[in-house]
C-alpha positions in Angstrom: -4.6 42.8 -0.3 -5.8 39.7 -1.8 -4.7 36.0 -0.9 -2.7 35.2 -3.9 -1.2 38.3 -3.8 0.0 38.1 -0.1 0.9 34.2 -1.1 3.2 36.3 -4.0 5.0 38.4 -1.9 5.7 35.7 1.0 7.2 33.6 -1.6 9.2 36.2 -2.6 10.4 37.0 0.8 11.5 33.2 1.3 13.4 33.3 -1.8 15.0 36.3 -0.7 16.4 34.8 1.8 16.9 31.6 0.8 19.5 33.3 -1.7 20.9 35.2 1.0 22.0 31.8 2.8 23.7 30.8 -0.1 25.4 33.7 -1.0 26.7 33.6 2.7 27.5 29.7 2.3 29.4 29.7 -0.8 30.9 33.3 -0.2 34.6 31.4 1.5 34.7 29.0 -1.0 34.9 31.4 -4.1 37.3 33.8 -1.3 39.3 30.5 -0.6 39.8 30.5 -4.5 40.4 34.3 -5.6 43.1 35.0 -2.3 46.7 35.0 -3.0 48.8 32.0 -2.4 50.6 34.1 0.5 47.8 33.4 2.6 47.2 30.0 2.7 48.4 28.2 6.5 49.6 31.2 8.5 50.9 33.3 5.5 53.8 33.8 4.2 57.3 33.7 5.5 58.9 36.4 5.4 63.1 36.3 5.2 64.3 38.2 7.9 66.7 40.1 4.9 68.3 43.3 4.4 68.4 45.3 0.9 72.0 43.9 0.8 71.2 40.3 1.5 68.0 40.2 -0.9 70.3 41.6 -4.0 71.8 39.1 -3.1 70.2 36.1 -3.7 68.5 36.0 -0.3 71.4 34.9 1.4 72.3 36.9 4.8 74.4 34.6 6.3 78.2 34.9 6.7 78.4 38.1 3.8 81.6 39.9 4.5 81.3 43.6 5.7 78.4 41.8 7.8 74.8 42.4 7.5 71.5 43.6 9.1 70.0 40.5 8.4 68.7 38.1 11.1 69.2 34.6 10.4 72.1 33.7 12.3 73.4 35.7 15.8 76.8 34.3 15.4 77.3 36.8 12.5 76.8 40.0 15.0 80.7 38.8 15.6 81.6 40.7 12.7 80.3 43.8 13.4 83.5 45.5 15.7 81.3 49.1 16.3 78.1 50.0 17.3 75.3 49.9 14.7 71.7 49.9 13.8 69.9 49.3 10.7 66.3 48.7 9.4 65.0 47.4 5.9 61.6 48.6 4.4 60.2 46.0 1.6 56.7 46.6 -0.1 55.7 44.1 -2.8 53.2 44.1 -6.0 51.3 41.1 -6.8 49.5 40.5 -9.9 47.1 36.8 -8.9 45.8 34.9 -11.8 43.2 32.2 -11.3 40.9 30.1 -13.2 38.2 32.8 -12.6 40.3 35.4 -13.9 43.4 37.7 -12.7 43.4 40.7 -9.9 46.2 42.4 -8.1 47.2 43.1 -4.6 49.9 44.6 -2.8 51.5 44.9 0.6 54.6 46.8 2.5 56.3 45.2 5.0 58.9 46.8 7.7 60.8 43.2 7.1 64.0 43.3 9.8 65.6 45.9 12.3 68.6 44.9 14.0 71.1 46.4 16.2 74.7 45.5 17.9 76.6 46.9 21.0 79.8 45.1 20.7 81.4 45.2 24.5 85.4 43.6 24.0 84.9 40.1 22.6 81.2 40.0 23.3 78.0 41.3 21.0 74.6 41.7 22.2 72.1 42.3 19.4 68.2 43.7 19.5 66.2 42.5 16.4 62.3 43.3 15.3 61.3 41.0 12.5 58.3 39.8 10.0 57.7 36.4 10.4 54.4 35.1 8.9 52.4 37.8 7.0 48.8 38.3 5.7 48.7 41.1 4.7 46.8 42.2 1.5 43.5 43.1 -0.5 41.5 41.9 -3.5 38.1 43.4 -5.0 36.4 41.7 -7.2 33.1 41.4 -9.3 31.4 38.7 -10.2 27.5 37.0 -10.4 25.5 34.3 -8.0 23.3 32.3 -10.1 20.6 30.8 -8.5 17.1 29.4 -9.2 15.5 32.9 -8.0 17.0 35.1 -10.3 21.0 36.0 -11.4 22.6 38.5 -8.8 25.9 41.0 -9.5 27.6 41.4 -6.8 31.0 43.5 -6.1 33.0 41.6 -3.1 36.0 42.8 -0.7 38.5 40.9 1.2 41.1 42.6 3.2 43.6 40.7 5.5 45.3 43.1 8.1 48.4 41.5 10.2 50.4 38.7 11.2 53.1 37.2 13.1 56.1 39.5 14.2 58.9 38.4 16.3 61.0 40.7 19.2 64.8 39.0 20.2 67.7 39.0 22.4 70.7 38.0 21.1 74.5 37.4 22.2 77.5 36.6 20.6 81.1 35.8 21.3 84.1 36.3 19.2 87.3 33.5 19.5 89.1 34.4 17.2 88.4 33.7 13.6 85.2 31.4 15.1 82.3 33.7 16.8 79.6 31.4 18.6 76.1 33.1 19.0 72.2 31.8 20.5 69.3 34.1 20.6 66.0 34.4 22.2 63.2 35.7 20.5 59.2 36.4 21.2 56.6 35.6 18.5 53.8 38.1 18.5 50.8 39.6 16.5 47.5 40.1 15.5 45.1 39.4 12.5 41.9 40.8 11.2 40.1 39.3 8.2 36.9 41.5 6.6 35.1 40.1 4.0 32.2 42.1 2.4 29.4 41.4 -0.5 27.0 43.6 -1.6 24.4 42.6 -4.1 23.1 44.2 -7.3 19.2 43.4 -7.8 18.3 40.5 -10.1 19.6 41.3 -13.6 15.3 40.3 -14.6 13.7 41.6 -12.2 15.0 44.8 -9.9 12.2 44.4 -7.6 13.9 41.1 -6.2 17.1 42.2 -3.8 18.5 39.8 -1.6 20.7 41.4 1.7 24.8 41.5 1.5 27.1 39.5 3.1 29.8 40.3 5.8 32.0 38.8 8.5 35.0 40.2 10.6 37.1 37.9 13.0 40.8 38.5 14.8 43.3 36.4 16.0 46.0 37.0 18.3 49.0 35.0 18.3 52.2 34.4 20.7 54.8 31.5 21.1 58.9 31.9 21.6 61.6 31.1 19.3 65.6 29.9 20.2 68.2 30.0 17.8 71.9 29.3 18.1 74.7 30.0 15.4 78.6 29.5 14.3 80.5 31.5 12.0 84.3 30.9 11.0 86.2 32.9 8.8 88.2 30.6 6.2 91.6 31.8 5.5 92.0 35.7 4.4 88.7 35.8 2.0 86.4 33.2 3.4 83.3 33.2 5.7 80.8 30.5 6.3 77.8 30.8 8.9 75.5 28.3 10.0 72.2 28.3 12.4 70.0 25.4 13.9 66.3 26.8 15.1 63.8 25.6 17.4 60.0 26.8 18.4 57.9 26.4 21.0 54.2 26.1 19.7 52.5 29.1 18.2 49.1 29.9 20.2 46.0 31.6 18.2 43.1 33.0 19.8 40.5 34.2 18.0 38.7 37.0 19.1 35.5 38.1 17.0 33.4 41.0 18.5 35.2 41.3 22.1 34.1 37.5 22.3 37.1 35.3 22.9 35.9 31.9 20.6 38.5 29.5 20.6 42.1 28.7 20.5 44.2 26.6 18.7 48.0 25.2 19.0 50.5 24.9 15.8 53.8 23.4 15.7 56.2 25.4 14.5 59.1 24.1 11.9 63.2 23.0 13.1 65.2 25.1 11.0 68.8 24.4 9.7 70.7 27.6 7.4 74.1 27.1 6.4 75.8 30.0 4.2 78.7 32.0 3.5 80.8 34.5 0.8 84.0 34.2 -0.2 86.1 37.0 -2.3 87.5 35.8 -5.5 89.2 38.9 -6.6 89.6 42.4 -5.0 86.5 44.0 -6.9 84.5 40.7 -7.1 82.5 38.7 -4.0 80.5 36.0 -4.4 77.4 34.8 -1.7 75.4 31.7 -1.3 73.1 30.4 1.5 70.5 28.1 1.4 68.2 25.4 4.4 65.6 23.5 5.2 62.6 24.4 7.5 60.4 20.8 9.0 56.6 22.9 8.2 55.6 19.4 7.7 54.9 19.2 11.2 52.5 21.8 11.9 50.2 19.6 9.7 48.4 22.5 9.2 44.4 21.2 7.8 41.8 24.4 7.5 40.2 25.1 4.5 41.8 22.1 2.6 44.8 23.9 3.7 48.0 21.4 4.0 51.7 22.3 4.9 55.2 20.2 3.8 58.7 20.6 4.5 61.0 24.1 2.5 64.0 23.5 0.8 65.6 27.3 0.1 68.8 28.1 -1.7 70.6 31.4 -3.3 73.4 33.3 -4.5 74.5 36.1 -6.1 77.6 38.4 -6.9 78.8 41.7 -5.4 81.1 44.1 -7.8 82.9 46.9 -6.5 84.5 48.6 -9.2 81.8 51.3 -10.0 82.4 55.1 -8.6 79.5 57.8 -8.3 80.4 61.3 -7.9 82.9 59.8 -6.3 81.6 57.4 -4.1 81.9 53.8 -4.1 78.6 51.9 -5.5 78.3 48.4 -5.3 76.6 46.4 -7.9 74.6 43.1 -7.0 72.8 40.6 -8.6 71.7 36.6 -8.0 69.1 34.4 -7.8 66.9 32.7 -5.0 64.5 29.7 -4.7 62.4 28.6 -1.9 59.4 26.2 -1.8 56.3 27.6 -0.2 54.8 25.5 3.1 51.1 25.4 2.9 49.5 25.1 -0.1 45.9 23.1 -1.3 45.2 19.8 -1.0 43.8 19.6 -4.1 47.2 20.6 -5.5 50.5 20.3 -5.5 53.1 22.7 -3.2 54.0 25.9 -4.7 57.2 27.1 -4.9 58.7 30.6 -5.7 61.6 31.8 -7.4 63.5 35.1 -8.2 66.2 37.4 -10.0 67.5 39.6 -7.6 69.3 43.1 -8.0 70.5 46.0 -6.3 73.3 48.5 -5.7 74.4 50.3 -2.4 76.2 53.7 -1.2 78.2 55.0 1.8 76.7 58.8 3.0 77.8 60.5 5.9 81.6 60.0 5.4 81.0 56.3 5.6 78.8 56.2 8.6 75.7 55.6 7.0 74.9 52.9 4.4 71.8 53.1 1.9 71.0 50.0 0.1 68.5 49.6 -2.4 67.3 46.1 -3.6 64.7 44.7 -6.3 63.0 41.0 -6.7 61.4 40.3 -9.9 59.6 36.3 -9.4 57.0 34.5 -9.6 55.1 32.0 -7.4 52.6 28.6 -8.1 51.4 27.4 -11.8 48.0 27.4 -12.3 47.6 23.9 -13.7 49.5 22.6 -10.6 49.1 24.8 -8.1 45.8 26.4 -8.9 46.9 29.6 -8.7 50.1 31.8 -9.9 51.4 34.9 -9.1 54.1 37.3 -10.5 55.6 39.8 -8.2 58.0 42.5 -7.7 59.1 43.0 -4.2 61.4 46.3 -3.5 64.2 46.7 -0.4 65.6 49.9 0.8 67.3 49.4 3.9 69.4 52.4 6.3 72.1 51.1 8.1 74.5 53.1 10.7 77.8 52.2 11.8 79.5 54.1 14.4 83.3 54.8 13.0 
């Protein structure tokens, strides 16, 4: 072998991988830019809502009939038997950026909740989704650089997030019921990224290696939350919750190595809500608060976080029989801002029309409810990024008669 040629070849070999470096170094900045807005910060709140509540506008609080939602334990007063009931949600996405549009999709087991009522007292389990990250994209795209033009086809999966386990107790006086509840935050994450590269669209001899990283986190912290409902005369209810965190611990865990860990504050909630009946067939819901993520001050990736502002309603109409059975109809609408978003841009907010229906099986024991979002999230100009979604509820609740 010659010299030059051996000169050839070793300066192909440094371009190589000088092109693999830079594939690796720009790979989470294109990611950061194709992901949805869902998991930007710690993800994406999840409403601790049954297919009843989410018809409903998102509401959950003081809804008459009461409901397997989880955002206030005052309302367990309402339940006077035992009962159990779990909600099911999985959600399209369709993500449009400035480098083109992609969907994703995700199912989440959102809130199960249960009630022993004992006399005037009501103790309440409840398994919720707090903060999720969980989704896919693929994508294909090109890295141009001075040593040839590369196609390459690029996963990024996001498996996990924050789930919550909690105690509650509740005591009716009355037409007021008083309520506080203790709850465990707790999860895991595991992000996979992936790049394989096509040879050099000129020249096939000149291949440059993939790409490819895999980290975890585990996360814990504990969550208190007290509550009041009232009932208001004969056809009123209104329900309101303050909450408070401790910090939310991450470690991060690549490879059985434990890296580092770091400390977020979590948000003060207040929720205030309520429904009222306004005719025999006809009830009307509304709920809406205000969450302090301002304070985590949450700064990754050009990642900031600001304060939620959340509101809904909707309407409940009895009237409509189905082979004899009672079906309610629901519909409303829900808006919430969204808490960490890019620095570069503005916050994102999302908004939604809401519907559903619901029947009584098992000679009223048993309660199916069935509940559809159709809503959108960001503006593109603004925000960077937009998404339209449609998220879906079934929910199976059963109350001892």
């Amino acid at each position: 072998m010659t010299a030059r040629r051996e000169g050839l070849l070793r300066s192909r070999r440094m371009n190589w991988v000088l092109a693999a470096v830079i594939g690796v170094i720009v790979a989470p900045v294109a990611l950061h830019a194709q992901t949805p807005v869902t998991d930007l910060g710690l993800g994406y709140p999840v409403p601790p809502l049954d297919a009843r509540a989410a018809s409903l506008g998102g509401t959950g609080m003081g809804l008459f009939g009461g409901s397997f939602s989880s955002r206030n334990p005052a309302d367990l007063t309402m339940f006077s038997n035992p009962a159990i009931g779990g909600t099911l949600a999985p959600e399209s996405v369709k993500l449009k950026t400035a480098e083109g549009e992609q969907s994703t999709g995700r199912s989440r087991f959102v809130v199960m909740q249960g009630v022993l009522p004992y006399q005037q007292w009501r103790f309440g389990l409840n398994v919720n989704a707090e903060l999720d990250q969980d989704w896919d994209v693929i994508l294909t795209d090109t890295l141009r650089t001075g040593f040839g033009d590369y196609p390459y086809f690029e996963s990024r999966q996001h498996d996990g997030g924050v789930s919550s386990v909690g105690l509650s107790v509740a005591y009716r006086m009355g037409p007021l019921g008083l309520g506080v509840e203790g709850s465990a935050l707790t999860g895991n994450l595991r992000q996979v990224f992936r790049r394989t590269f096509d040879p050099a669209i000129d020249d096939p001899t000149n291949q440059i290696g993939g790409a490819a990283g895999d980290s975890r986190w585990a996360f814990s912290g504990w969550r208190f939350r007290a509550g009041v409902t009232g009932q208001v005369g004969r056809r009123g209810i209104i329900s309101a919750a303050i909450t408070t965190y401790t910090q939310l611990q991450a470690e991060k865990d690549t490879f059985g190595i434990a890296l580092e860990n770091q400390k977020f504050d979590m948000p003060l909630e207040v929720a205030v809500g309520g429904s009222v009946v306004l005719t025999q067939k006809l009830l009307l819901a509304a709920a809406g608060g205000w969450k302090g993520w301002s304070a985590t001050d949450f700064k990754v990736f050009d990642t900031e976080s600001a304060d939620v502002i959340w509101a809904g309603g909707g309407l409940e109409y009895v009237g409509v029989n189905l082979i004899g059975l009672p079906v309610p109809l629901r519909v409303g609408y829900r808006y919430t801002d969204l808490p960490f978003y890019g620095g570069e841009f503005e916050q994102l907010s999302e908004q939604a029309f809401t519907f559903g229906l619901g029947v009584r099986i098992a000679g009223g024991r048993a309660a199916l409810d069935f509940g559809v979002e159709i809503g959108s999230r960001g503006d593109l100009e603004t925000t960077g990024t937009e998404e339209s979604f449609q998220r879906f509820s079934l929910s199976l609740g059963i109350n001892s008669m």
